[in-house]
C-alpha positions as CSV (number, residue, x, y, z in Angstrom):
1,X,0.0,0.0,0.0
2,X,1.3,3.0,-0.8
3,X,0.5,6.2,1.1
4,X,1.7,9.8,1.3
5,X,4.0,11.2,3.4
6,X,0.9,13.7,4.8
7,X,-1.4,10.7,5.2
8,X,1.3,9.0,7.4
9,X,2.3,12.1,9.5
10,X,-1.7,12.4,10.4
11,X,-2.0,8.3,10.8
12,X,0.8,9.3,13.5
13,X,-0.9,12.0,15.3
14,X,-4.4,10.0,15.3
15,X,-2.4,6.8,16.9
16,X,-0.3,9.8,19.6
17,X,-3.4,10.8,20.5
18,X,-5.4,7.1,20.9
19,X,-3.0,6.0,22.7
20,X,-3.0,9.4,25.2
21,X,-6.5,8.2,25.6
22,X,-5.5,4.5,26.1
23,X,-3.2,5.8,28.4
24,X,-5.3,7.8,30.7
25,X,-8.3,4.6,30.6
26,X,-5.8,2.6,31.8
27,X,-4.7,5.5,34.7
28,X,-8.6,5.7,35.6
29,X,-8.3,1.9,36.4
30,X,-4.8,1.9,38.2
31,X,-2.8,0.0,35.8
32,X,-0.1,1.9,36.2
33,X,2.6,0.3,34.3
34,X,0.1,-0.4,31.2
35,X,-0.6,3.2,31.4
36,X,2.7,4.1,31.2
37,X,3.8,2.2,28.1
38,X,0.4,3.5,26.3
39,X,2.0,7.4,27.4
40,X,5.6,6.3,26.1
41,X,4.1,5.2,22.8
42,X,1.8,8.4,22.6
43,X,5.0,10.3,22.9
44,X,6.8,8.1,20.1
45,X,3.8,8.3,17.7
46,X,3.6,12.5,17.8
47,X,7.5,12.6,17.6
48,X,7.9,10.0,14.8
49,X,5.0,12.2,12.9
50,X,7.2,15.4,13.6
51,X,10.5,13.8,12.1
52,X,8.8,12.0,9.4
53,X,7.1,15.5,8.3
54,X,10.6,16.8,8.4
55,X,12.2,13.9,6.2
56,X,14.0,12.6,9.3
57,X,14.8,8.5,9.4
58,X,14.6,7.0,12.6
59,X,14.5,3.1,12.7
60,X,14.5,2.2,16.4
61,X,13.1,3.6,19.9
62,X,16.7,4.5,20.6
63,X,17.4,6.2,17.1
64,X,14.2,8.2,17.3
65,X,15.3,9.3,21.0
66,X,18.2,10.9,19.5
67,X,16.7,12.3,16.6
68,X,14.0,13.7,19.1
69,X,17.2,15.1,21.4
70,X,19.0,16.8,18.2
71,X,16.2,18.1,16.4
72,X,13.7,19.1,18.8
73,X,15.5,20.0,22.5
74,X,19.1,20.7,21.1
75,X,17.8,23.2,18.5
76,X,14.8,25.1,21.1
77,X,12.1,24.1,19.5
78,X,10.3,23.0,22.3
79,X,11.3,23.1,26.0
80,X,14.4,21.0,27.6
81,X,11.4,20.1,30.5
82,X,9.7,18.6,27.7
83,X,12.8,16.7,26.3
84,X,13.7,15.4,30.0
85,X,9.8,14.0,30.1
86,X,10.2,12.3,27.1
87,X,13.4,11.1,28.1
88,X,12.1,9.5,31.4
89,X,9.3,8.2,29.5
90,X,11.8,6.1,27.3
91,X,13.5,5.2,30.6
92,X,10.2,4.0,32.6
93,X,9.2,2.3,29.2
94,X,12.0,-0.1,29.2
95,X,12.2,-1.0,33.1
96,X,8.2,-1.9,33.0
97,X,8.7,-4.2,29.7
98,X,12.1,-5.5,30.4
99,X,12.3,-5.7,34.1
100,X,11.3,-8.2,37.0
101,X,9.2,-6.4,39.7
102,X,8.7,-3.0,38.7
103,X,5.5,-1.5,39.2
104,X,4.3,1.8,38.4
105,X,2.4,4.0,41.1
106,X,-0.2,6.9,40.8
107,X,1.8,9.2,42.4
108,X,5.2,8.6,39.7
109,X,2.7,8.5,36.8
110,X,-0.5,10.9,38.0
111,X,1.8,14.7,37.9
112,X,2.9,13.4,34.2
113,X,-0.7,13.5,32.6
114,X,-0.9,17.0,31.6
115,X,2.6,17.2,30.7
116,X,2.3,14.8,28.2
117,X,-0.6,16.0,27.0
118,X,1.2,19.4,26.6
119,X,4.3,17.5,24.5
120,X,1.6,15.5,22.0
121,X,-0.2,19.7,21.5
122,X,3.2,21.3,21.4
123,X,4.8,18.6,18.7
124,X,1.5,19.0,16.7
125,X,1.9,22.5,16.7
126,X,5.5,22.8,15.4
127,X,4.2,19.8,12.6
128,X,1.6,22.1,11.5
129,X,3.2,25.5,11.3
130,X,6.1,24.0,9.8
């Protein structure tokens, strides 16, 4: 199937913000650590639509981190507080999938909410204006 590089940046902002939702359904029910892979992935959808609208290739979680880093905090475009969330997104991400015993808690996850939601709005922004 072939599909333009406008549909795919908008399929990528639909699934950053389903999986926001996802995210916070899974929050209202305390499942903590399920939430916060849903918010990690929320996060990587809206930036892998921001560096695909830009022509940037990023082929892993770790790649698109760094592409994130260098094109988005490194050059101002959005806040470093939004680049550190991100960041400890990535971090949390890979302890609840690839870690024995750790379990996420309302009070690490909760204060996050609205900052993520501010990092999926801001992203969209600089996607559309650009």
């Amino acid at each position: 199937m072939t599909y333009s590089k406008t549909e795919l940046v908008n399929y990528r902002i639909l699934r950053a913000k389903e999986a926001y939702k996802d995210g916070l359904l899974l929050a209202n029910e305390n499942r903590w650590n399920a939430a916060a892979n849903r918010l990690y992935y929320a996060c990587f959808y809206i930036v892998s639509a921001y560096l695909v609208a830009n022509g940037i290739k990023a082929t892993t979680h770790t790649g698109l981190k760094s592409a994130f880093n260098q094109e988005l905090i490194k050059s101002g475009k959005i806040d470093l507080s939004e680049g550190l969330l991100y960041n400890k997104l990535f971090s949390i991400r890979q302890q609840i999938d690839y870690e024995d015993f750790i379990d996420m808690t309302q009070s690490e996850l909760q204060p996050l909410l609205p900052k993520i939601d501010q990092l999926i709005n801001d992203i969209e922004k600089l996607i559309m204006e650009e």
